[in-house]
ZAFI-26590 format. One record per residue: x, z negated, y of N, C-alpha, C, O in turn; residue in three letters; residue number from 0. Coordinates in nm, 3 decimals. Example, Ala and Ser with C-alpha at 12.3 -4.5 7.8 and 13.67 -1.06 7.14 Angstrom:
// ZAFI-26590
<nX: 1.319&nZ: -0.780&nY: -0.569&caX: 1.230&caZ: -0.780&caY: -0.450&cX: 1.320&cZ: -0.780&cY: -0.330&oX: 1.424&oZ: -0.846&oY: -0.332&type: ala&seq: 0>
<nX: 1.285&nZ: -0.708&nY: -0.225&caX: 1.367&caZ: -0.714&caY: -0.106&cX: 1.290&cZ: -0.787&cY: 0.003&oX: 1.341&oZ: -0.804&oY: 0.114&type: ser&seq: 1>
END
This chain:
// ZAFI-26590
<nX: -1.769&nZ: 4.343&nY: 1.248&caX: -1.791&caZ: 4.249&caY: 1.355&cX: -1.775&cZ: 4.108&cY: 1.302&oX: -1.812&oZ: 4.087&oY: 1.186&type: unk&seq: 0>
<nX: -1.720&nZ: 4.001&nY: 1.379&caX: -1.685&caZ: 3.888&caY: 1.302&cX: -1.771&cZ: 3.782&cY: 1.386&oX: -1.786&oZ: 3.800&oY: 1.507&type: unk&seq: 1>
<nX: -1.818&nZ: 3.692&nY: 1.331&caX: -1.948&caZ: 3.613&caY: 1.384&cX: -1.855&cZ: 3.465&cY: 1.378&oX: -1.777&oZ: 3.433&oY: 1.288&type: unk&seq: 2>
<nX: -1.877&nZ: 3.410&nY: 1.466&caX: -1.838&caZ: 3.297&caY: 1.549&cX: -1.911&cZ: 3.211&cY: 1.564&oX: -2.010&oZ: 3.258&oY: 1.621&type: unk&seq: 3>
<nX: -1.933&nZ: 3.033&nY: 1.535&caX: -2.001&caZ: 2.951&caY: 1.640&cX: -1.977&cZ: 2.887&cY: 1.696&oX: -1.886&oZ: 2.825&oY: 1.641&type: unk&seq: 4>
<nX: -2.006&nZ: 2.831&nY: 1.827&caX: -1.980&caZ: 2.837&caY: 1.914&cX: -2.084&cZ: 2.629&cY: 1.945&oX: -2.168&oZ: 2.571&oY: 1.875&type: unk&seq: 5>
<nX: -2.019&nZ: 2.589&nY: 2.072&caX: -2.099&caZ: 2.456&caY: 2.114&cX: -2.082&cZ: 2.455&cY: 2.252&oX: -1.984&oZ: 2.471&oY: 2.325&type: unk&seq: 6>
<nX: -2.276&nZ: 2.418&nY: 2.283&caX: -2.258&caZ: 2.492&caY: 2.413&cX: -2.391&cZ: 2.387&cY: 2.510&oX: -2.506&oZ: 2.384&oY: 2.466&type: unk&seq: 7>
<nX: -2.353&nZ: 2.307&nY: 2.641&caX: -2.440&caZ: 2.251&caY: 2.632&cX: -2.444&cZ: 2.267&cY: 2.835&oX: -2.346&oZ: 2.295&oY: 2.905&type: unk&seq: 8>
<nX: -2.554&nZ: 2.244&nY: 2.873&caX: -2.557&caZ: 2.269&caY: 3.018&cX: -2.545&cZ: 2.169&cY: 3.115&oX: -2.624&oZ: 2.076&oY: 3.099&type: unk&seq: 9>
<nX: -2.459&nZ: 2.159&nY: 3.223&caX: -2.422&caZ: 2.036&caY: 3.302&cX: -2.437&cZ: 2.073&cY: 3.465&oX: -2.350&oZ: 2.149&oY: 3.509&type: unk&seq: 10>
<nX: -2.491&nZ: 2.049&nY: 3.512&caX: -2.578&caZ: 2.052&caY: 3.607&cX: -2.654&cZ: 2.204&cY: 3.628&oX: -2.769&oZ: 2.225&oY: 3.589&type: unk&seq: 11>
<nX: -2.572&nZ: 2.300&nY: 3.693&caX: -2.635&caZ: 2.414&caY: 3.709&cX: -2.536&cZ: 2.521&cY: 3.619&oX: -2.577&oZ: 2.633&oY: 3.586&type: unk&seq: 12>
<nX: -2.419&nZ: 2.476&nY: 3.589&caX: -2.310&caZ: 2.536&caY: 3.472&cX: -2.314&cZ: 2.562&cY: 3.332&oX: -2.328&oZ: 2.444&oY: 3.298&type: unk&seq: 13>
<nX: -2.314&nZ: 2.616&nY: 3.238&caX: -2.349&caZ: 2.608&caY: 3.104&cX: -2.186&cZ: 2.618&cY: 3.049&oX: -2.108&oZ: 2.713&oY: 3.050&type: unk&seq: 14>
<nX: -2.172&nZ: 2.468&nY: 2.998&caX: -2.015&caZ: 2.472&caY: 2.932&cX: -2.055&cZ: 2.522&cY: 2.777&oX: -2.162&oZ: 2.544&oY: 2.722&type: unk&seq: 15>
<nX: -1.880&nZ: 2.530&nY: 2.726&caX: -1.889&caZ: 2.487&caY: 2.583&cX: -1.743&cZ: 2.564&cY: 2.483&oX: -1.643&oZ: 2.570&oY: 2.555&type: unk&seq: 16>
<nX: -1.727&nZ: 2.598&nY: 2.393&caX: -1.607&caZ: 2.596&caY: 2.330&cX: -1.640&cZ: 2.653&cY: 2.210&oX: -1.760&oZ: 2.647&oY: 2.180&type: unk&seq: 17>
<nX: -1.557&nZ: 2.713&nY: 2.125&caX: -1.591&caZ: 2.786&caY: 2.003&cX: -1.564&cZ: 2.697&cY: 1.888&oX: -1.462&oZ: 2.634&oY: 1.914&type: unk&seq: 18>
<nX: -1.612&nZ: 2.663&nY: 1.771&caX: -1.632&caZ: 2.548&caY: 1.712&cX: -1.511&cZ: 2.512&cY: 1.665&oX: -1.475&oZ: 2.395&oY: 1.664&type: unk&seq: 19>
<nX: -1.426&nZ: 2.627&nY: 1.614&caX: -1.289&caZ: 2.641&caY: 1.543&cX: -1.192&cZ: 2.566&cY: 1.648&oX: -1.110&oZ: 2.480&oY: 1.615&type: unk&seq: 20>
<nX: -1.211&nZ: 2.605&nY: 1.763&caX: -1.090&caZ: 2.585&caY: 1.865&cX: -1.163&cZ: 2.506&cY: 1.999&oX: -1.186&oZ: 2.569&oY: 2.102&type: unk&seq: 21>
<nX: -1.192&nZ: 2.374&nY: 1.986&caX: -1.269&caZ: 2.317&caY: 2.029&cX: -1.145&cZ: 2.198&cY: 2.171&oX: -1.172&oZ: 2.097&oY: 2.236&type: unk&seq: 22>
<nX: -1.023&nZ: 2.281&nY: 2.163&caX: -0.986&caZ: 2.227&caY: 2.259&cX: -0.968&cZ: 2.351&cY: 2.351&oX: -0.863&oZ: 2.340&oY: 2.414&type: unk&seq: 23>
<nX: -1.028&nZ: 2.451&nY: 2.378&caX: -1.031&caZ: 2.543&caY: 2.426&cX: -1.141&cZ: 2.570&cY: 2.518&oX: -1.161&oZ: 2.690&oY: 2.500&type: unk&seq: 24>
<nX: -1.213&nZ: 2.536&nY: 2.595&caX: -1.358&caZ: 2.463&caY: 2.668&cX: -1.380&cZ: 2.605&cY: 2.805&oX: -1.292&oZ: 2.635&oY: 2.886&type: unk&seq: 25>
<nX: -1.485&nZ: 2.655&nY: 2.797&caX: -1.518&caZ: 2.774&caY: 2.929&cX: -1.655&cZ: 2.750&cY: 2.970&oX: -1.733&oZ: 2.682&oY: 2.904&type: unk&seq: 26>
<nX: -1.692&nZ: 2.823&nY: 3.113&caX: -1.815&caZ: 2.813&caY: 3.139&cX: -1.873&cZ: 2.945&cY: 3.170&oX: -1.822&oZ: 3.054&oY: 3.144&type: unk&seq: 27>
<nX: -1.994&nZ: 2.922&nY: 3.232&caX: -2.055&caZ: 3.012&caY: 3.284&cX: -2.165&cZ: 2.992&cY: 3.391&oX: -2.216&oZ: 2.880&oY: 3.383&type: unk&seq: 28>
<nX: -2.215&nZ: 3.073&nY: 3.490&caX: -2.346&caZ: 2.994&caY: 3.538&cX: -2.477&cZ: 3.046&cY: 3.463&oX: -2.585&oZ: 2.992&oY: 3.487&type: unk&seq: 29>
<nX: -2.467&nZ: 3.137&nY: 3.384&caX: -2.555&caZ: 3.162&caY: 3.262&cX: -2.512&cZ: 3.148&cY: 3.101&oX: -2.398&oZ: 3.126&oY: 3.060&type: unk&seq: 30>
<nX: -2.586&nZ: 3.159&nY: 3.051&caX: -2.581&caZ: 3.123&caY: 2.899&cX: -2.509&cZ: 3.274&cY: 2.896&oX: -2.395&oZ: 3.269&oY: 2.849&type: unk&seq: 31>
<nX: -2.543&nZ: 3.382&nY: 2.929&caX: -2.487&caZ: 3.540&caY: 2.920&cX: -2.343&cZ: 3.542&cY: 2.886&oX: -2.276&oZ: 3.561&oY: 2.785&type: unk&seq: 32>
<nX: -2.316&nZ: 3.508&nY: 3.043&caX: -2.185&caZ: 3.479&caY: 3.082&cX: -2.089&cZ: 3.377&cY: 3.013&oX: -1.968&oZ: 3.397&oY: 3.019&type: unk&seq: 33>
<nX: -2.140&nZ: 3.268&nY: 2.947&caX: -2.090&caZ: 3.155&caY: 2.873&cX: -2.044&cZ: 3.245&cY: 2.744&oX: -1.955&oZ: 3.195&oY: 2.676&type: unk&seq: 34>
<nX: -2.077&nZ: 3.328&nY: 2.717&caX: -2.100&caZ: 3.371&caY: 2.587&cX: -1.976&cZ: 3.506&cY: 2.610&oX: -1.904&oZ: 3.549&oY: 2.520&type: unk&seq: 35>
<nX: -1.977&nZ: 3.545&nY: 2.722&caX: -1.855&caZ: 3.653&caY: 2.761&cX: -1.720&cZ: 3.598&cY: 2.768&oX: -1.617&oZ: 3.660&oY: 2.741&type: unk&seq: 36>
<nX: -1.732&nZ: 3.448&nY: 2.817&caX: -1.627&caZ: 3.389&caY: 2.851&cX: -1.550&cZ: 3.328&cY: 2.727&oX: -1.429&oZ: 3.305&oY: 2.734&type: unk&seq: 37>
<nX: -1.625&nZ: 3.304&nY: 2.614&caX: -1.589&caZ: 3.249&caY: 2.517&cX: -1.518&cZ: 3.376&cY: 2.471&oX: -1.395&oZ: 3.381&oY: 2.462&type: unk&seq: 38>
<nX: -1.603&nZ: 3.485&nY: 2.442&caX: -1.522&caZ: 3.610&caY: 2.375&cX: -1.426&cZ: 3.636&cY: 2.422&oX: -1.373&oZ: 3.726&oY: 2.357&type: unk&seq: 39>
<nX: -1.356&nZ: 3.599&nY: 2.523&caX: -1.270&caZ: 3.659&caY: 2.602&cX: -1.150&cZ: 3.525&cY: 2.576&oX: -1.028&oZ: 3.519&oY: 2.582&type: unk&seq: 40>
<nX: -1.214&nZ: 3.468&nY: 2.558&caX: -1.094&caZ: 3.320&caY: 2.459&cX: -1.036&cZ: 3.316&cY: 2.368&oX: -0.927&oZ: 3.269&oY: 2.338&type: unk&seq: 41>
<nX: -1.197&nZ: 3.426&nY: 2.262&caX: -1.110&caZ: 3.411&caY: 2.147&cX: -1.017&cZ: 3.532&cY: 2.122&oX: -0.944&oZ: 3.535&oY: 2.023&type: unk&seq: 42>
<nX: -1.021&nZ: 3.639&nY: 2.219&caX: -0.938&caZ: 3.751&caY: 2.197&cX: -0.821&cZ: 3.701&cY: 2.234&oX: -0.721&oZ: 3.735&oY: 2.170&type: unk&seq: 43>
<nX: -0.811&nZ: 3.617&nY: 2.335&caX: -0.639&caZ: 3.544&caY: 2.369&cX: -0.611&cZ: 3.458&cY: 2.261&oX: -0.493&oZ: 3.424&oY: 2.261&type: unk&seq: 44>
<nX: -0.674&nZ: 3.415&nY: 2.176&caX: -0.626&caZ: 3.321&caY: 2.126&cX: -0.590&cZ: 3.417&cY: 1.982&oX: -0.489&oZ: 3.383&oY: 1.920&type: unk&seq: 45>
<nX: -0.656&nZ: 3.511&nY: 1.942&caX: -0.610&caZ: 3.595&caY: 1.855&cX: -0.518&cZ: 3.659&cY: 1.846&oX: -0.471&oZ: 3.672&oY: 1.733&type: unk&seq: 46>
<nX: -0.452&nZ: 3.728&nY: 1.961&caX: -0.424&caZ: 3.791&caY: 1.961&cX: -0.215&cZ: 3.767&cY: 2.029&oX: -0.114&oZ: 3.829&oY: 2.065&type: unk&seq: 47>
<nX: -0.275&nZ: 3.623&nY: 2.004&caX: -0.101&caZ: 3.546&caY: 2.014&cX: -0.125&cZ: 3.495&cY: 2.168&oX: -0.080&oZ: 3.384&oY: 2.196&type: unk&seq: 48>
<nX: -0.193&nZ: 3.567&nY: 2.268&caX: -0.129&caZ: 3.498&caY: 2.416&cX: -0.139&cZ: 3.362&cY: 2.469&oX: -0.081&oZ: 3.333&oY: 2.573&type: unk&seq: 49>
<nX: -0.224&nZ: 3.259&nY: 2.390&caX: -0.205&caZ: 3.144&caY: 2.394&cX: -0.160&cZ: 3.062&cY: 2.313&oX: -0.229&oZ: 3.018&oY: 2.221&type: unk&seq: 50>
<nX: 0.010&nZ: 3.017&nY: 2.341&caX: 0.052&caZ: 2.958&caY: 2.227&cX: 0.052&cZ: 2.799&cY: 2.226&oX: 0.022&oZ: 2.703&oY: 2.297&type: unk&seq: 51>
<nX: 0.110&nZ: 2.835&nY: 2.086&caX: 0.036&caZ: 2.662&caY: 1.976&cX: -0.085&cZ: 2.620&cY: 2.001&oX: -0.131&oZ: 2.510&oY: 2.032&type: unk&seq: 52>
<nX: -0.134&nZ: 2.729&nY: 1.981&caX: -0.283&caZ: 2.703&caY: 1.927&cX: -0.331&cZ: 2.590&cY: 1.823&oX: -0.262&oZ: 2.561&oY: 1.725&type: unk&seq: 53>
<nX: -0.432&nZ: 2.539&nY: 1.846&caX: -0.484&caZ: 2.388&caY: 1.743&cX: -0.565&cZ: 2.478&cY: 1.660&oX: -0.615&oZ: 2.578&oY: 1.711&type: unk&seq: 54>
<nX: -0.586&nZ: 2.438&nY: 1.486&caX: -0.715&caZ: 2.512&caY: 1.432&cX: -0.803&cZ: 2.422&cY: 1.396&oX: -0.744&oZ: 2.315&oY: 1.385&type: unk&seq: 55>
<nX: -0.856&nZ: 2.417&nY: 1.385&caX: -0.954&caZ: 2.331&caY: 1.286&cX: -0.963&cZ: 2.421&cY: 1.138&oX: -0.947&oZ: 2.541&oY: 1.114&type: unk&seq: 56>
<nX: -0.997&nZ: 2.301&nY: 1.049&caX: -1.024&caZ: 2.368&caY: 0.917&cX: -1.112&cZ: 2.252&cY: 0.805&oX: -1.198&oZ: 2.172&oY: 0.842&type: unk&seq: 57>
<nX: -1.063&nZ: 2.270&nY: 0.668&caX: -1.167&caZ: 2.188&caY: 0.593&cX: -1.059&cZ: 2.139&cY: 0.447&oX: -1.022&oZ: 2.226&oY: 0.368&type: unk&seq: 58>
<nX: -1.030&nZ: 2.032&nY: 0.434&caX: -0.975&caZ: 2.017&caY: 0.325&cX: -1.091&cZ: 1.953&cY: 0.237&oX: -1.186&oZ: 1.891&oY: 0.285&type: unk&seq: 59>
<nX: -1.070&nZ: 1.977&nY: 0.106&caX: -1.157&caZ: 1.937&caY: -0.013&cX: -1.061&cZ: 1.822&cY: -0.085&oX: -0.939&oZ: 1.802&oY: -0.092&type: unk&seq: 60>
<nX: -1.156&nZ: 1.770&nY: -0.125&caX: -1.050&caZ: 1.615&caY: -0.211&cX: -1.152&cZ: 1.587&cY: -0.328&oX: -1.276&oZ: 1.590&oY: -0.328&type: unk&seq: 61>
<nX: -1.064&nZ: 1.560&nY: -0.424&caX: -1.134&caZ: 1.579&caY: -0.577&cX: -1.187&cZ: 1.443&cY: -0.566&oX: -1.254&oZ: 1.396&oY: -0.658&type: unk&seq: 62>
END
């Protein structure tokens, strides 16, 4: 199982938010439940090729 985090914040009665890696990628829910289904269901498209040119985020190190 591969563990994910995720940013997730609530706007009026909606709970937005985006997976941290792919943070131009943004879903909702009207529960936190559902916020959390919707994301999974993002990152399987985004894995799995059907959304292309995908952005990543990552981490460079500098001496």
């Amino acid at each position: 199982m591969k563990t994910m985090r995720y940013v997730y914040w609530q706007e009026e009665e909606m709970w937005m938010g985006h997976l941290e890696e792919y943070p131009d990628y943004m879903t909702q829910g009207e529960t936190l439940e559902e916020l959390q289904e919707n994301l999974k269901d993002i990152y399987e498209d985004l894995a799995s090729g059907f959304i292309p040119h995908v952005r990543h985020v990552a981490e460079l190190q500098f001496a």
